[in-house]
C-alpha positions as CSV (number, residue, x, y, z in Angstrom):
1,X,-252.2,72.9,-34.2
2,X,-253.7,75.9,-32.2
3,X,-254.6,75.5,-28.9
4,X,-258.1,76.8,-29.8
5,X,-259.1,73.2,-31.4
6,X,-258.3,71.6,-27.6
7,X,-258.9,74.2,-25.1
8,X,-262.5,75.7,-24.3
9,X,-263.1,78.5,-22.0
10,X,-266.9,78.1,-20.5
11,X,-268.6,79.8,-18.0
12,X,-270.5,76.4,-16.7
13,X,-267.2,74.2,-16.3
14,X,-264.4,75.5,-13.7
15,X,-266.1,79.0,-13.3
16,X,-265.1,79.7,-16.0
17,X,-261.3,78.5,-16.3
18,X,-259.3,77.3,-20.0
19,X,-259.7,73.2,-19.4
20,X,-258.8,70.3,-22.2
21,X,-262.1,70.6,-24.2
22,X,-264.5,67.0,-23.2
23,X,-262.8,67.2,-19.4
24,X,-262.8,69.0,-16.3
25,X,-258.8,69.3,-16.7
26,X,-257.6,72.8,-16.1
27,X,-254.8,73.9,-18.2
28,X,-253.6,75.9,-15.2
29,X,-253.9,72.0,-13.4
30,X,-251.7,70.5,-16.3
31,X,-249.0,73.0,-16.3
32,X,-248.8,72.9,-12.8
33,X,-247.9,69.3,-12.6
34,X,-245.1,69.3,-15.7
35,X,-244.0,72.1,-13.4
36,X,-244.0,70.0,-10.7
37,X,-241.6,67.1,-12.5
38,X,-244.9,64.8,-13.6
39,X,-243.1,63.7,-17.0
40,X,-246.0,63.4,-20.2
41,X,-246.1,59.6,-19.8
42,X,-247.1,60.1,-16.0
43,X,-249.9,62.7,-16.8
44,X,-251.1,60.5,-19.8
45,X,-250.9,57.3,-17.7
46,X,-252.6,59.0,-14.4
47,X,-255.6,60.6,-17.0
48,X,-256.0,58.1,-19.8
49,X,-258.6,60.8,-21.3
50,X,-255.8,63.2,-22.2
51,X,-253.4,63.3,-24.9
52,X,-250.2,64.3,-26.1
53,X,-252.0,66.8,-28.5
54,X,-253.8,67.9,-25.1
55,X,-250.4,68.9,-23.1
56,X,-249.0,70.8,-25.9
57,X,-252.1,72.6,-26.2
58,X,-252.1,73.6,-22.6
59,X,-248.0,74.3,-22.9
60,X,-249.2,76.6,-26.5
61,X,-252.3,78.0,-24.5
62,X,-249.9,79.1,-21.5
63,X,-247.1,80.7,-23.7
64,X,-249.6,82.7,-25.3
65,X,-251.5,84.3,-22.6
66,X,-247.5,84.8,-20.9
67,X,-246.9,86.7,-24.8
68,X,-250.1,88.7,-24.8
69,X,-249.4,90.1,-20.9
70,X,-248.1,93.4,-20.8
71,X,-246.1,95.1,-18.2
72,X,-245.3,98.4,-17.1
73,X,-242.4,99.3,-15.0
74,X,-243.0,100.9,-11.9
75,X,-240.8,104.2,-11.1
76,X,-238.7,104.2,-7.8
């Protein structure tokens, strides 16, 4: 599964932000709370809209942006 088939980026929901395609759930919101110690069962219990398929999505959509950043050293 790509994260593509779950996540929508679209200028009229969240300015604009990556949310769970069919809510206002920002993947940046989702991460933050598995951050934050929410298990999967807690999310899925709290938002009965979202699924499993949903949080790995967000997890997939996440890794790839962290792949795709580049960075340049800064010289001292």
């Amino acid at each position: 599964m790509s994260w593509q088939e779950r996540i929508e980026l679209n200028p009229e929901i969240l300015a604009g932000k990556p949310v769970v395609k069919g809510t206002r759930l920002a993947v940046e919101f989702i991460v933050e709370l598995l951050a934050d110690g929410w298990s999967e069962a807690a999310l899925l219990e709290e938002y009965p809209g979202l699924t499993v398929e949903d949080i790995q999505a967000c997890l997939r959509y996440a890794s790839d942006r962290l792949q795709a950043e580049k960075v340049y050293p800064i010289q001292a």
